[in-house]
Z-matrix of the N, CA and C atoms (Angstrom, degrees):
N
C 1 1.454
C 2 1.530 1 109.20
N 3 1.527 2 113.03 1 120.47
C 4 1.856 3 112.48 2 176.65
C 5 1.421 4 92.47 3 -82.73
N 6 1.588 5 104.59 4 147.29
C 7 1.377 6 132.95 5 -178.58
C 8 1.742 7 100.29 6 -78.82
N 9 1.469 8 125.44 7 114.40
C 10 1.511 9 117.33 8 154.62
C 11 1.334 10 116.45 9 -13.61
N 12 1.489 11 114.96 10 137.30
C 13 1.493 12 112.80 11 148.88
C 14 1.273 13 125.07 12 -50.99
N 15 1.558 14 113.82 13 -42.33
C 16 1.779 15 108.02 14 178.54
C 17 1.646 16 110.75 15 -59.11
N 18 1.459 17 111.91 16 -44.28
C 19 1.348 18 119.83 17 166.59
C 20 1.747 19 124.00 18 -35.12
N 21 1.304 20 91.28 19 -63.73
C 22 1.481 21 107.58 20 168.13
C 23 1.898 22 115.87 21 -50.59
N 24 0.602 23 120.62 22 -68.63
C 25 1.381 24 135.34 23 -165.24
C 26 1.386 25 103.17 24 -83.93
N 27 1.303 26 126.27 25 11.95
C 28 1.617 27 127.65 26 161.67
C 29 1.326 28 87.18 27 -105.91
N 30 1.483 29 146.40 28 -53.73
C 31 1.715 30 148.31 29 -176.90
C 32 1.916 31 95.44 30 -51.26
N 33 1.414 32 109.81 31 -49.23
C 34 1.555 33 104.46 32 -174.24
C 35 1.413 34 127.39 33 -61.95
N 36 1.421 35 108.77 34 -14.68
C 37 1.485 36 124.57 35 -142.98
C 38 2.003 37 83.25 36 -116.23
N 39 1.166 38 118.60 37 -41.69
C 40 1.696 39 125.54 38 177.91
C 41 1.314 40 100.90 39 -65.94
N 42 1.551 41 121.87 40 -60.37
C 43 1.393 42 124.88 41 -161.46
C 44 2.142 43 106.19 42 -61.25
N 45 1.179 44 102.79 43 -47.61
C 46 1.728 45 135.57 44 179.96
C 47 1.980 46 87.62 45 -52.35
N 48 1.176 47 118.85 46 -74.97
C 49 1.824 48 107.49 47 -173.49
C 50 2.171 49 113.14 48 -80.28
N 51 1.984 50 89.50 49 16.46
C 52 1.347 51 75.90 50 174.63
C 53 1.805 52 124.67 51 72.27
N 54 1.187 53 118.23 52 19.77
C 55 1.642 54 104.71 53 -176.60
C 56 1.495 55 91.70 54 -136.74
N 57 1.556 56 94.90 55 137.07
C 58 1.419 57 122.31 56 174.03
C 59 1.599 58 118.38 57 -47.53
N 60 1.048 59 138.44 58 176.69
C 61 1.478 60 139.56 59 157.19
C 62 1.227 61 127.01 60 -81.81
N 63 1.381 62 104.20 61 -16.38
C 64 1.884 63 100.48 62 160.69
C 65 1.367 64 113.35 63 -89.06
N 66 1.620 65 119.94 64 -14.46
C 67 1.929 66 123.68 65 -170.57
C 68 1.484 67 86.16 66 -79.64
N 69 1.921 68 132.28 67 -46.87
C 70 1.449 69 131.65 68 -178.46
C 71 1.482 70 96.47 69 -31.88
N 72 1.451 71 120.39 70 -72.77
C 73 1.500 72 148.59 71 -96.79
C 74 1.404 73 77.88 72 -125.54
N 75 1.249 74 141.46 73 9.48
C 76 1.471 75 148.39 74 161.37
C 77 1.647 76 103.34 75 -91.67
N 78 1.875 77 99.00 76 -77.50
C 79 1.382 78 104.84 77 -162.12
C 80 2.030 79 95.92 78 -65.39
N 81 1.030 80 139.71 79 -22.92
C 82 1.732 81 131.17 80 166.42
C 83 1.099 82 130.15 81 -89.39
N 84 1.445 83 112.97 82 6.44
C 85 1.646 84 126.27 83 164.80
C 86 1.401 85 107.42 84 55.50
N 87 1.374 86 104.07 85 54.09
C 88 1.656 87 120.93 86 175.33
C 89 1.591 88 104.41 87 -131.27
N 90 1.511 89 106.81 88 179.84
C 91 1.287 90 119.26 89 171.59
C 92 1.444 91 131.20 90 -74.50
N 93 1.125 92 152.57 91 170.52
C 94 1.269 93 127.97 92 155.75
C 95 1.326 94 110.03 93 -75.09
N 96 1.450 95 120.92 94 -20.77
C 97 0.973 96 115.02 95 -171.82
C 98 1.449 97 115.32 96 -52.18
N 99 1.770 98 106.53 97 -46.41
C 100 1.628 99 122.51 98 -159.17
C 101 1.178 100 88.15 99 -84.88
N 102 1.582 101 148.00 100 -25.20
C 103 1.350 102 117.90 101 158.09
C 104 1.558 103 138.51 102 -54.16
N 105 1.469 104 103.86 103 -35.62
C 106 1.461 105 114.48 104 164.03
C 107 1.587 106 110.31 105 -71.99
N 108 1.002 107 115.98 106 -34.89
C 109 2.016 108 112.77 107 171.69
C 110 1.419 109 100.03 108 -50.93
N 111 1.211 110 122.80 109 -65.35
C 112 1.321 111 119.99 110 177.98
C 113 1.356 112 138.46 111 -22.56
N 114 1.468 113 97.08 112 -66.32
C 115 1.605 114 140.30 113 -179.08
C 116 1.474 115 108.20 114 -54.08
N 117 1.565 116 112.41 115 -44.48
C 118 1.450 117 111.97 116 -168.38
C 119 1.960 118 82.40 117 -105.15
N 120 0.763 119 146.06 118 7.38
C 121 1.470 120 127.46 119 178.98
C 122 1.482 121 120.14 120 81.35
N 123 1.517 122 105.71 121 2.19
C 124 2.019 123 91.00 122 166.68
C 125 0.978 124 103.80 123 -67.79
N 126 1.269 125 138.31 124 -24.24
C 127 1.489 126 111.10 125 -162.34
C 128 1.949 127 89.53 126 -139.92
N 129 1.517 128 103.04 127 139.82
C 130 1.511 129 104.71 128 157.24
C 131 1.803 130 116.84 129 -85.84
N 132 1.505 131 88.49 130 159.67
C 133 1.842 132 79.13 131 -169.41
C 134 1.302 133 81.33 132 -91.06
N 135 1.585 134 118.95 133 -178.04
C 136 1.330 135 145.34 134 173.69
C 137 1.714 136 108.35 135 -80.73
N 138 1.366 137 113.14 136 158.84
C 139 1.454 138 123.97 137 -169.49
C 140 2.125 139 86.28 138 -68.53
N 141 0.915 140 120.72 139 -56.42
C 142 1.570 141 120.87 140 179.59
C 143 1.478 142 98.52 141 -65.11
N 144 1.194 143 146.56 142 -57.78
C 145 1.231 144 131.45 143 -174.44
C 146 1.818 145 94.88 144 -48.47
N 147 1.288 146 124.99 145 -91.86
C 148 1.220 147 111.53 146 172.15
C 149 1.642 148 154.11 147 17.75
N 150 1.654 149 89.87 148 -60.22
C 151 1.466 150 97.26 149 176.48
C 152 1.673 151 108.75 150 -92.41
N 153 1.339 152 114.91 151 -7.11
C 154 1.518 153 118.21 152 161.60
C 155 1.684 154 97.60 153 -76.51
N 156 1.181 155 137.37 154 -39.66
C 157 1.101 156 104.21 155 -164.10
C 158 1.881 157 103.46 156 -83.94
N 159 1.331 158 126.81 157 -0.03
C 160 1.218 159 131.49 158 -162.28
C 161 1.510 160 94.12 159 -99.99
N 162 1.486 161 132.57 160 -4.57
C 163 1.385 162 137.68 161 136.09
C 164 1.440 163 148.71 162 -44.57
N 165 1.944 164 76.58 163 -57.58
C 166 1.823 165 93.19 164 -166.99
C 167 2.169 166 90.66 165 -76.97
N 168 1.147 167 92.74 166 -41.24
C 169 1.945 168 105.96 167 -168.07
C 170 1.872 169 99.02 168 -70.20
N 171 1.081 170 113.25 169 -12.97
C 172 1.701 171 97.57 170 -163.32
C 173 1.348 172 144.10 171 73.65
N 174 1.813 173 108.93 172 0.35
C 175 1.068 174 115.34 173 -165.68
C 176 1.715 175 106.69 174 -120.09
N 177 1.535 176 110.72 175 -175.12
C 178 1.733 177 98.85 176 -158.61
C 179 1.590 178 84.50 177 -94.83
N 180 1.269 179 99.25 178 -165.37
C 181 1.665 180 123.80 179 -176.52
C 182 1.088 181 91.62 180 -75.13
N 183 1.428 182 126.77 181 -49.48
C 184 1.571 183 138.10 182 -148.02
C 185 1.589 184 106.21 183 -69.11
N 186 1.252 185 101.85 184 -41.67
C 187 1.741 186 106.15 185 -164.71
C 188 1.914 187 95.68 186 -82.67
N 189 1.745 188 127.23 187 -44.26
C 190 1.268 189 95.67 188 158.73
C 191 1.319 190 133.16 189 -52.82
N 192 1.544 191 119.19 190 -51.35
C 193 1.711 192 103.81 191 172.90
C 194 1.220 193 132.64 192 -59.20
N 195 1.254 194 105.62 193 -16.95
C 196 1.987 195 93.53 194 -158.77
C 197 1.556 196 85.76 195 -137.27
N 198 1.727 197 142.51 196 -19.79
C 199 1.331 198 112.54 197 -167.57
C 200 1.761 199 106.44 198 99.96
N 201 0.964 200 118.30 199 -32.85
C 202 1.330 201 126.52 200 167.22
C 203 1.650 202 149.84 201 -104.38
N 204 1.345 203 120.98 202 115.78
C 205 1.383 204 111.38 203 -143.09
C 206 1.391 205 101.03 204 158.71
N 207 1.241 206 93.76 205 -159.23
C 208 2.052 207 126.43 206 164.95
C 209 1.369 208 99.70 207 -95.94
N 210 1.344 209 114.27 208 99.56
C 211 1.692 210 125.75 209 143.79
C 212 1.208 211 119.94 210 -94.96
N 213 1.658 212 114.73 211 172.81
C 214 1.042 213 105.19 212 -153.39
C 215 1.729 214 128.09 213 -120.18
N 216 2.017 215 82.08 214 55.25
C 217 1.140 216 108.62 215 166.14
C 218 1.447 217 99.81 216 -120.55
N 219 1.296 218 132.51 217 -5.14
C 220 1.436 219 122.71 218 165.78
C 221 1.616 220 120.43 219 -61.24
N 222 1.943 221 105.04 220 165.03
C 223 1.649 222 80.98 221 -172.80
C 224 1.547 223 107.49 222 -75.33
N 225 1.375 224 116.80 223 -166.45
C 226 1.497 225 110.97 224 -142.27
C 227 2.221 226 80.40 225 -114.22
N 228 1.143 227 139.96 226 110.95
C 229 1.231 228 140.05 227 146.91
C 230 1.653 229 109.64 228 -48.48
N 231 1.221 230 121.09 229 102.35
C 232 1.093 231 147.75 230 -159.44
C 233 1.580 232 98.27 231 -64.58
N 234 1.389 233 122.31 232 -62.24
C 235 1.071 234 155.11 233 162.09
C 236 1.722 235 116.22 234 29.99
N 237 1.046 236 81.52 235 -63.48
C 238 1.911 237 91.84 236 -179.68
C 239 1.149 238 104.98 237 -98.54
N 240 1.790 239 136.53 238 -19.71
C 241 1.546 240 116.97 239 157.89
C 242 1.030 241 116.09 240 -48.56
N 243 1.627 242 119.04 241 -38.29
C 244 1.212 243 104.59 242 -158.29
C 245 1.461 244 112.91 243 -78.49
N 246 1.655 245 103.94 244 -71.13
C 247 1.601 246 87.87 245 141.01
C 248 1.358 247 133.25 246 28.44
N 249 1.516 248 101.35 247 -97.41
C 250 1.592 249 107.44 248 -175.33
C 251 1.703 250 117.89 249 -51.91
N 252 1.313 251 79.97 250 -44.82
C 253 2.060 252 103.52 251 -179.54
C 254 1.763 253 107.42 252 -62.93
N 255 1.214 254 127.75 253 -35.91
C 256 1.442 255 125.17 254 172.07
C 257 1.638 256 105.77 255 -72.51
N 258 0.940 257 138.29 256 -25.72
C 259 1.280 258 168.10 257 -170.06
C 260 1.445 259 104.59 258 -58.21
N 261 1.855 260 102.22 259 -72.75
C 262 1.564 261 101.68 260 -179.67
C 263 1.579 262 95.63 261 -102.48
N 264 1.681 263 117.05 262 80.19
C 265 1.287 264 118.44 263 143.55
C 266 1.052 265 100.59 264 -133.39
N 267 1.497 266 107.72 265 147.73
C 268 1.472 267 115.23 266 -167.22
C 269 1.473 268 111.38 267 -68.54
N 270 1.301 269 126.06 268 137.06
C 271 1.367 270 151.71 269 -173.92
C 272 1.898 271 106.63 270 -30.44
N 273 1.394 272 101.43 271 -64.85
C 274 1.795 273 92.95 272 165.74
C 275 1.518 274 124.02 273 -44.15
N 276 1.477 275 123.55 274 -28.34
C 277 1.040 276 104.75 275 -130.37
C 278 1.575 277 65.14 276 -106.32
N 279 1.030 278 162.60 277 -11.85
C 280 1.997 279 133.21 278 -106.31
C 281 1.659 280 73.64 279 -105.77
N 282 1.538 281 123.96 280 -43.95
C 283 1.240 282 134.68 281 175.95
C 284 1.531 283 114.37 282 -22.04
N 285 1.243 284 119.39 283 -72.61
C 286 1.002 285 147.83 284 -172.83
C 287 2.282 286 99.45 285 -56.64
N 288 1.436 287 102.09 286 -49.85
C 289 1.955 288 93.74 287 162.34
C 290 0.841 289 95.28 288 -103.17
N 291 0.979 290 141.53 289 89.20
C 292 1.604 291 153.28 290 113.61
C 293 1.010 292 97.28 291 -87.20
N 294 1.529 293 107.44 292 -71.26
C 295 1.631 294 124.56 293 -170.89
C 296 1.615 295 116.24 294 -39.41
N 297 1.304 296 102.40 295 -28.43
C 298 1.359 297 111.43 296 -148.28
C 299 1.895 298 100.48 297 -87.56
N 300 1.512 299 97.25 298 -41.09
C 301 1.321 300 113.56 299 -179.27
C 302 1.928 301 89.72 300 -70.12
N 303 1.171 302 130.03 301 -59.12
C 304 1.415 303 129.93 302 -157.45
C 305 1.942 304 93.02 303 -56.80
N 306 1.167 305 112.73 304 -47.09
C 307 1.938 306 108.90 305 165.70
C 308 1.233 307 98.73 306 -47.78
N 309 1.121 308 137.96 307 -72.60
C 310 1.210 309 129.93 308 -151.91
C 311 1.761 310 113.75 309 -53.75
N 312 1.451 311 105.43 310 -40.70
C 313 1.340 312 98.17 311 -179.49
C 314 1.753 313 114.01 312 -92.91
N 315 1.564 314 99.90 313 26.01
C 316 1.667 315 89.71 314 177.65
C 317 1.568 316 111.67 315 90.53
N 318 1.425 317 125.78 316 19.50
C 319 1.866 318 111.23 317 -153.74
C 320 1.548 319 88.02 318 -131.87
N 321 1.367 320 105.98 319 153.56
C 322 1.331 321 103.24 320 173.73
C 323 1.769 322 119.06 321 -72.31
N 324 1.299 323 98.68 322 135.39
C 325 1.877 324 87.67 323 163.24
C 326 1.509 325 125.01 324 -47.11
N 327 1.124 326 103.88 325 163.35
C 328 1.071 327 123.02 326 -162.39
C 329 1.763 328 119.85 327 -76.26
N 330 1.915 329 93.68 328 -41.53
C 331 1.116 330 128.53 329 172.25
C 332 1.751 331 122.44 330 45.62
N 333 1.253 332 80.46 331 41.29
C 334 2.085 333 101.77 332 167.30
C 335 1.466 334 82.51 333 -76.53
């Protein structure tokens, strides 16, 4: 039996950022099992299962379905880590990196 391409290229995309099938099956609140269902093609994931894994892996929708896109050997658009990462700092403080990021690029603080 050949393994799906989507199959395939969800195994390429785990092995490529390095994380096991229970670290997947941690951060998507699944089994390892249903990560390996995936991986080998018993089971397709769901359009929402999907775009969680186009999170945890870094890569687009496009490059799991079709091969084309952001995989996750492209460079990494920082963008929404950071994002996420300004995100969980606590509300007093985000003030305070703002500033920190606005140094970094040369800009004056903000100085709220």
């Amino acid at each position: 039996m050949s393994i799906p391409p989507l199959a395939r290229r969800l195994r390429i995309a785990r092995n490529t950022r390095g994380l096991s099938t229970e670290e997947v099956a941690v951060k998507l609140e699944l089994t390892p099992g249903a990560i390996r269902h995936h991986e080998n093609g018993a089971r397709v994931p769901t359009v929402p299962m999907l775009q969680l894994y186009t999170r945890v892996y870094h890569v687009s929708a496009d490059w799991l379905l079709t091969g084309y896109g952001k995989g996750p050997t492209d460079p990494e658009d920082i963008t929404d880590e950071a994002l996420q990462t300004f995100k969980e700092i606590p509300t007093g403080q985000q003030r305070a990196a703002v500033d920190v990021l606005r140094a970094l690029a040369g800009k004056k603080a903000s100085g709220g």
